[in-house]
N, C-alpha and C positions, 0 to 999 in steps of 0.2 A: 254027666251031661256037659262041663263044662268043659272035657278033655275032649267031648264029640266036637261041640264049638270052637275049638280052638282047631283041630284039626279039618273041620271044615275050611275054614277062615285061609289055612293054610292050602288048601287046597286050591280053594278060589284063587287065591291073590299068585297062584302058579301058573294058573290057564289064564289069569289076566296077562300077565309077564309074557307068557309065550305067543300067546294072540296077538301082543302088542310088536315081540321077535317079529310074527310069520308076518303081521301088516307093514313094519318097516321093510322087512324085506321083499315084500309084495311090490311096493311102490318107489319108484326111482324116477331120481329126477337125471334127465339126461342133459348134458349143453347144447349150443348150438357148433359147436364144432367137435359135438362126438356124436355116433348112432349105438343103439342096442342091436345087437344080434341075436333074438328069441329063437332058442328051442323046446321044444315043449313034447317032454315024452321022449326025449332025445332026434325029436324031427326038426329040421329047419324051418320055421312060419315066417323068415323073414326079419327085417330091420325095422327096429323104432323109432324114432325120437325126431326134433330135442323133443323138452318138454316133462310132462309127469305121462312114464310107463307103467302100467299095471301088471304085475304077475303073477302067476295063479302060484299060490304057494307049492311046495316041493315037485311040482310037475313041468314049472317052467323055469329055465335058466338062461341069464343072460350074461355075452358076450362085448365091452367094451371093447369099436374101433374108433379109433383119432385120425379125425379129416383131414386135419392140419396136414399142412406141406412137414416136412422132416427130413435132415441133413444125418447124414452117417458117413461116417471113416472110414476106410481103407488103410491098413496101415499099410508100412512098407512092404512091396513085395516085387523079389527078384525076376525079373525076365530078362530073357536072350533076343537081342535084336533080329535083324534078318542077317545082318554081317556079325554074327557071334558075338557082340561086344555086351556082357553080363551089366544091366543097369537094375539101380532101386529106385521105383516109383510109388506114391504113395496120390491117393485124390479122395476127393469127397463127392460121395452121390447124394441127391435133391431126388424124394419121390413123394406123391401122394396117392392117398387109397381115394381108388375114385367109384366103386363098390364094393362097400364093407362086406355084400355076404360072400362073395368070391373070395374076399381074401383070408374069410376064415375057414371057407367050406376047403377051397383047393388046394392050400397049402397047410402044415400045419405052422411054420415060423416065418412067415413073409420074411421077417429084417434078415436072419442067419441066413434062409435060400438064398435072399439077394447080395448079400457079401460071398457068400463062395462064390455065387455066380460071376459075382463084379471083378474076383479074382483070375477067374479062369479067363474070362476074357480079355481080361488085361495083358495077360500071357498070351494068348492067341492072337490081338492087335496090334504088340508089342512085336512078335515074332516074323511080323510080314512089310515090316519096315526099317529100313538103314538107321543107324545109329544118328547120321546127320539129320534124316528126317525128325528122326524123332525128339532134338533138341530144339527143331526152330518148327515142327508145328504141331504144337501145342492144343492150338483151336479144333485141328482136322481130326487128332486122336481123341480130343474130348468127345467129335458129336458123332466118333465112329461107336465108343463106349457106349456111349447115352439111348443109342439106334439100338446096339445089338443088348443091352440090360431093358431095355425098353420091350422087344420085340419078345424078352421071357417071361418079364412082369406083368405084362399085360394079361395073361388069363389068368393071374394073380387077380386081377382087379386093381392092380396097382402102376400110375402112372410115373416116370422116370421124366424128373422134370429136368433134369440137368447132371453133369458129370465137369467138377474142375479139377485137373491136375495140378496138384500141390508145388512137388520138389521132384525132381528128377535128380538122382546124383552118379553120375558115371565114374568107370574104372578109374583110379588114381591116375594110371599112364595115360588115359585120353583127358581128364583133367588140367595135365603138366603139358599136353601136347594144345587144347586150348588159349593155356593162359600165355604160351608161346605165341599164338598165333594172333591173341589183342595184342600181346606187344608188340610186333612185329606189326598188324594194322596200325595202330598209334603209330609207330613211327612213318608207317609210309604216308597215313594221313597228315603227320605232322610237317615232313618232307612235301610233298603237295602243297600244306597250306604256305611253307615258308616260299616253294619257288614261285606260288602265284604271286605273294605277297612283293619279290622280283620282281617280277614280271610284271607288276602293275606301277612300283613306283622305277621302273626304267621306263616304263609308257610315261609314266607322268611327270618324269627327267625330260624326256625326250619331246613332249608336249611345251612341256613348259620354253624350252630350247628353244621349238619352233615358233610359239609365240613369242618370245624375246625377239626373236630374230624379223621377224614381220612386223614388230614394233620398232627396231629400231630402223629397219628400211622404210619403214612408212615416215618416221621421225625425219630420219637423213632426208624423203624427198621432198618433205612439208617445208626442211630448211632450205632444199635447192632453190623451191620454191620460190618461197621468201628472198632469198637472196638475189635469183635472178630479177625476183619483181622490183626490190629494192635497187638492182645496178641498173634495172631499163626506167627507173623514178628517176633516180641518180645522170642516169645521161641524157634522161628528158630535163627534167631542169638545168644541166650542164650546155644543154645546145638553148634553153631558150636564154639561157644566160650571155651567151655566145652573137646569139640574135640581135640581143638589146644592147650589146656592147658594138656591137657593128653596127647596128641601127644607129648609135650614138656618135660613133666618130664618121660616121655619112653625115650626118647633122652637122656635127662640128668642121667637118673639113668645106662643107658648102658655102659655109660665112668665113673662112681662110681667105687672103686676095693677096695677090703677088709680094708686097712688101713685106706683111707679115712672115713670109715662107724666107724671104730674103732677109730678113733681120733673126731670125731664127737660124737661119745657114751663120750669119756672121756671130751669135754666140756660139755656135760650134766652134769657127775658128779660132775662137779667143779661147776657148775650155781647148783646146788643141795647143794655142800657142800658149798657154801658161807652165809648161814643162820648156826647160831649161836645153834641155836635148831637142826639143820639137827642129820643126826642117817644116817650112811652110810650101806648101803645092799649092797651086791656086791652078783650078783648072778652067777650061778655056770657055767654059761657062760664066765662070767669074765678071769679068770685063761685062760680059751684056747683062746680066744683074745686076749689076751696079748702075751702066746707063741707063737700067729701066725703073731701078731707085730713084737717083738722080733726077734723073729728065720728067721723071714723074712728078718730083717736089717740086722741082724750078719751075713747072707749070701751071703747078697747086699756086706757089708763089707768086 
């Protein structure tokens, strides 16, 4: 009896175990940024979640897909230009499942399809443009990729949100012929900047020049100016000086009267006859100056 009880016990505490298996796996929590993809019977019934999903034990199985946006690599991979020239590009694609049941019904490995795919294309895009295109745009091969991985994924149920090209690195000889061609830009850029740099300080020699020069003719005639204003001060006070000196001997000569002018005449003669050599002239004026000294006192008298 006790061997029955014990192997009961064992028994029970089996189908507890595994009851407890089938209801853990019954029930799933799903996030907010994943869905369940329930088949049941091996038929499609559809996507779950988030949330708590129920599943009928061993009849229903569920598939995790992630909503989340998701970045994948490219690694390097060789393509021939449209002008032969052999380049390695390597970029990264941006996609998100935008219905999880397509993307698991229609394809069996979305990420692998869309890396070949992203390759081949790269090679096809690659092929139908110049080597110089393809180093300076950048932008326009990015959203020709993104169109045409887009336009595959899409009945994936999977959206292509973006394509950036990493590194391009071209043949060594178009490399060496590059780095030729910034040094050679640098210098003619540098050439440029030095002959404006010429060219602006001979303008502003040349400026400066003319302003000197406008400055000192303005100078020189501010001084003619002045100078001529100063010589016509100068001969206006010169003539009224002139004025009041003639005005003054009019004055003075009016109160003059004959003797005066004749006793005057006779210190000349004396300041004449004080030289040893002198020779006296008396001209014939003399004689009536004198009688009219003379006869003028004797009548005073």
């Amino acid at each position: 009896m006790e061997f029955l009880g014990g192997s009961l016990i064992c028994v029970v505490g089996a189908i507890v175990i595994i009851a407890l298996i089938v209801v853990a796996n019954a029930i799933r929590i799903v996030p907010e940024y994943q869905r369940l993809v329930v088949f049941r019977l091996g038929r499609c019934v559809g996507s779950r979640g988030p949330g708590i999903v129920f599943l009928i034990p061993v009849i229903d199985r569920g598939v995790k897909v992630d909503l989340r946006e998701q970045v994948r690599e490219v690694p390097h991979q060789v393509s021939i230009t449209k002008d032969n020239a052999p380049i390695s590009i390597d970029f990264l694609w941006f996609y998100k499942v935008l219905d999880p049941t397509d993307s698991v019904l229609q394809v069996g490995n979305f990420e692998s399809a869309a890396a070949g795919i992203a390759a081949t294309t790269l090679r096809a895009v690659i092929g139908g443009i110049p080597l110089d295109d393809v180093l300076s745009e950048r932008e326009h091969i990015n959203n020709m990729l993104r169109t045409r991985l887009d336009e595959v994924t899409e009945r994936w149920g999977v959206k292509v949100t973006n394509v950036e090209i990493r590194e391009i690195v071209p043949p060594r000889e178009v490399q060496d012929a590059m780095n030729r061609q910034m040094s050679a830009e640098r210098i003619r850029r540098a050439l440029v900047t030095e002959s404006m740099g010429d060219q602006q300080a001979a303008i502003n020699r040349a400026e400066g020049t003319k302003q000197a020069a406008i400055l000192q003719a303005d100078g020189e005639r501010q001084s003619n100016v002045l100078r001529a204003e100063g010589e016509k001060q100068a001969q206006a006070l010169r003539a009224e000086g002139f004025a009041v000196a003639l005005e003054a001997i009019f004055n003075a000569a009016k109160s003059v009267d004959q003797k005066t002018m004749t006793l005057q005449y006779f210190e000349t003669l004396k300041s004449i006859g004080a030289s040893p050599s002198a020779k006296f002239i008396f001209p014939m004026e003399f004689t009536s100056m004198l009688d009219n000294f003379l006869g003028k006192s004797s009548s005073k008298g």
